[in-house]
Backbone bond lengths (Angstrom), bond angles and torsions (degrees), N, CA, C in turn:
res aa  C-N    CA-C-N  psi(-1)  N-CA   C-N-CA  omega(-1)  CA-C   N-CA-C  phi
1 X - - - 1.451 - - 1.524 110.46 -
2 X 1.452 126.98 -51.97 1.333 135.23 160.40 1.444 113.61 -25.54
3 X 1.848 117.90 -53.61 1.440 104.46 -159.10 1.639 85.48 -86.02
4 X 1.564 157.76 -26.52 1.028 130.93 -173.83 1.669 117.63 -74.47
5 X 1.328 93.21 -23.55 1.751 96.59 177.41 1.850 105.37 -64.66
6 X 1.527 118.88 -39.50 1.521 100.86 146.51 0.952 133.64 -87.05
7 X 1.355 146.45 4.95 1.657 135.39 175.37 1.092 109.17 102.07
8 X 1.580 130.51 14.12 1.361 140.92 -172.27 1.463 106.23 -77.12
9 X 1.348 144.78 77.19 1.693 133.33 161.03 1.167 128.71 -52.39
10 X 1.303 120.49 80.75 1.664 134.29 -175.52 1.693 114.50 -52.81
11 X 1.291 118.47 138.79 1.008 116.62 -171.12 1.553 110.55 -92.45
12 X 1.599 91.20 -49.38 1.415 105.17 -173.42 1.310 106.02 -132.35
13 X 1.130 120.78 135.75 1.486 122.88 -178.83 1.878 103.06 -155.91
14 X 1.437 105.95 100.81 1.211 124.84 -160.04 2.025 97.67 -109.47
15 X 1.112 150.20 146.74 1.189 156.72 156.45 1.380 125.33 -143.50
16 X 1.736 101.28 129.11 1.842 104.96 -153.72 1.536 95.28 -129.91
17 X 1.340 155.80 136.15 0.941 125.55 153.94 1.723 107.59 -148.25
18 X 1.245 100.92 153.33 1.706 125.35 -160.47 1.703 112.26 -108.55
19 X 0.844 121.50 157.91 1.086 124.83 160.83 1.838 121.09 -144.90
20 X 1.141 117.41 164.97 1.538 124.56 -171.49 1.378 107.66 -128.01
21 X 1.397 114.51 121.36 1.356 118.23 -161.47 2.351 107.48 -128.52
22 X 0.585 144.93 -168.00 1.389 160.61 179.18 1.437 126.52 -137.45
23 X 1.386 109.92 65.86 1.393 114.65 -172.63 1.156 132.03 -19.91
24 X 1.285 112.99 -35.05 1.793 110.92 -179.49 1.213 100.94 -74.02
25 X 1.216 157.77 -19.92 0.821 150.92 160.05 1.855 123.02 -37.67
26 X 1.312 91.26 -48.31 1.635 84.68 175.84 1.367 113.67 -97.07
27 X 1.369 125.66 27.25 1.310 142.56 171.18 1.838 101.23 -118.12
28 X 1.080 103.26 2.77 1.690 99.00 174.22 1.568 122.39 76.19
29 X 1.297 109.78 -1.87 1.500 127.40 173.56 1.643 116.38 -35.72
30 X 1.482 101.70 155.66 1.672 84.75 -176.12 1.893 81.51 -127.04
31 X 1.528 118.68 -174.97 1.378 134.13 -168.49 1.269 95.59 -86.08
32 X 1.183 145.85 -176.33 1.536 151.94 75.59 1.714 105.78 34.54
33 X 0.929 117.10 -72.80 1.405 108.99 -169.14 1.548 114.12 -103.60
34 X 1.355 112.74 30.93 1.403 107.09 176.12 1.522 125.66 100.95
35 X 1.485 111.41 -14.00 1.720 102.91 -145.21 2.179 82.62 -100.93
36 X 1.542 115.08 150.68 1.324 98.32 177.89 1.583 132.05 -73.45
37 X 1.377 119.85 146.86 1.589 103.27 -162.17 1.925 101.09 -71.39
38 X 1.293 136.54 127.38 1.055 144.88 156.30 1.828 118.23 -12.12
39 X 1.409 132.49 112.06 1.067 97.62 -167.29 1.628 100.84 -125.11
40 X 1.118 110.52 46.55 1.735 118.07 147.84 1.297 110.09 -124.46
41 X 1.666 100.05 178.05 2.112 100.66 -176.62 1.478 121.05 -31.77
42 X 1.109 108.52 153.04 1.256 100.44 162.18 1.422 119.29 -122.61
43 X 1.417 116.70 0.83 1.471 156.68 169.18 2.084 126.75 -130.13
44 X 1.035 104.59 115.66 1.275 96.65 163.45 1.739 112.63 -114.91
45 X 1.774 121.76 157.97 1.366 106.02 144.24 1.514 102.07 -129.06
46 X 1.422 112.02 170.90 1.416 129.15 176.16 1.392 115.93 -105.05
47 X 1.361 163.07 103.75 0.980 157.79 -115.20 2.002 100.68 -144.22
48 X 0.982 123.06 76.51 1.487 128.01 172.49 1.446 129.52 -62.23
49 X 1.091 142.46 84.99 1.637 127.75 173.91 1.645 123.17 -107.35
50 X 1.338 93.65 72.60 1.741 110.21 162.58 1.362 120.91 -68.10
51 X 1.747 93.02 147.35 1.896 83.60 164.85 1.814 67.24 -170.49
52 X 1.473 86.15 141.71 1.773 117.03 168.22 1.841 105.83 -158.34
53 X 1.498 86.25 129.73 1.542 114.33 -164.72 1.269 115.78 -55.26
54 X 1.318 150.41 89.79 1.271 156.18 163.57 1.117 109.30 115.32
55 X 1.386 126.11 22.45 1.889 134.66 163.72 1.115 113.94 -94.33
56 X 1.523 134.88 111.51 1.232 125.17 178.54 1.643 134.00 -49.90
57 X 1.326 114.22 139.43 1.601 98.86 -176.64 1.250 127.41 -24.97
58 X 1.659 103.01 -72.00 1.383 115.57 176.30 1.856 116.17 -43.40
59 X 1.247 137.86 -28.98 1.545 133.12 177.88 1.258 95.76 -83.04
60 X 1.091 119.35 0.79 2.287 118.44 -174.24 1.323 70.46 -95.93
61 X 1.320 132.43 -92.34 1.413 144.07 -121.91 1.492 96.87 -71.69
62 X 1.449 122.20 -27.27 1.249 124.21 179.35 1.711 115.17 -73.70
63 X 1.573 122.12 -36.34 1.041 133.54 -161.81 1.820 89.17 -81.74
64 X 1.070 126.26 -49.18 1.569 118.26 -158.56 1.798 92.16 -73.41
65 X 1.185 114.58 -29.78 1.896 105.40 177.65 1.335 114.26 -52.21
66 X 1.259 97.61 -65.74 1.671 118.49 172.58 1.855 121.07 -45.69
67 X 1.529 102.45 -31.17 1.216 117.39 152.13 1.275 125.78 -33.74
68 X 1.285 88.86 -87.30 2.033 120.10 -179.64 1.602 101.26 -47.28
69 X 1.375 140.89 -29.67 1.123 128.23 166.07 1.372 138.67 -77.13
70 X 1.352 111.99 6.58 1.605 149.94 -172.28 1.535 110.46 -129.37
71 X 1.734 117.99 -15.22 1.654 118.76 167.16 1.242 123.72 -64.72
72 X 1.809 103.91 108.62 2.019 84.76 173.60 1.458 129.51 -58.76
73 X 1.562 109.71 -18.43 1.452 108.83 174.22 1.878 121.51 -78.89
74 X 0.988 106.36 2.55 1.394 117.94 -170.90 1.408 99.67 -111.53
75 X 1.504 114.03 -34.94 1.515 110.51 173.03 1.659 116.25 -77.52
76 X 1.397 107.87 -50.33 1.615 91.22 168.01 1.451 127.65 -72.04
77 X 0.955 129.20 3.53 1.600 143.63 143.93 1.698 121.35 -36.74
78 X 1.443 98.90 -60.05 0.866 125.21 -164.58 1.874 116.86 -76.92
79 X 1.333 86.83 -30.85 1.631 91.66 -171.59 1.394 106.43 -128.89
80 X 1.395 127.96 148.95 1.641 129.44 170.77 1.048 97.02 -48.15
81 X 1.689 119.54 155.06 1.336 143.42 177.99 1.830 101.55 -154.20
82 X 1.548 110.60 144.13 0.781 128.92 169.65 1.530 121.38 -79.05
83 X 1.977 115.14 109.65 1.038 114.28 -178.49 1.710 120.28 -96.47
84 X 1.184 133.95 144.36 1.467 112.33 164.51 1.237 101.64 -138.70
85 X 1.515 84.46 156.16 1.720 110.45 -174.78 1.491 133.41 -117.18
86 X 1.754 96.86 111.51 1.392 87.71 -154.73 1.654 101.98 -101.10
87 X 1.281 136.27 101.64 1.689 117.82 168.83 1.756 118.72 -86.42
88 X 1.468 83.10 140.54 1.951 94.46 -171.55 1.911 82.05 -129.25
89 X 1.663 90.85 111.95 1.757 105.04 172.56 1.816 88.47 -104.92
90 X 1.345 93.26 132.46 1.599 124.52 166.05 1.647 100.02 -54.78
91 X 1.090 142.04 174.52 1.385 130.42 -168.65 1.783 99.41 -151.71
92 X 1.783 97.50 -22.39 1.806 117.35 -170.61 1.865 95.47 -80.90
């Protein structure tokens, strides 16, 4: 949305992203000293591959930063969020 609000025609705009997690964790594992192992990421990366024809690198590399600070997925990442849990068991 950023590069059309300037006139930017993206050529390629590719997005991959990974994360690194601690298995025991989703097995309920606890540390060495007791405390429970965490059982979501404990690392993410975001992986960008832009290219638009006659924009200099640096205004690419600048526009996807400026991006990521306007991403709702990067913002609830980032900060606690309130989850709830609703279960509906079939009864038939």
């Amino acid at each position: 949305m950023a590069a059309a609000i300037e006139h930017i025609e993206i050529a390629t705009l590719e997005v991959s992203a990974s994360s690194h997690s601690d298995a025991r964790g989703l097995l309920g594992m606890r540390t060495s000293d007791g405390a429970l192992v965490d059982a979501g990421p404990v690392g993410m990366e975001l992986l960008v591959r832009i290219s638009a024809p006659g924009i200099a690198l640096e205004r690419l590399r600048s526009l996807v930063e400026e991006s990521q600070r306007c991403s709702p997925v990067g913002d609830a990442l980032c900060r606690e969020i309130p989850i709830s849990l609703r279960i509906d068991i079939d009864g038939s």
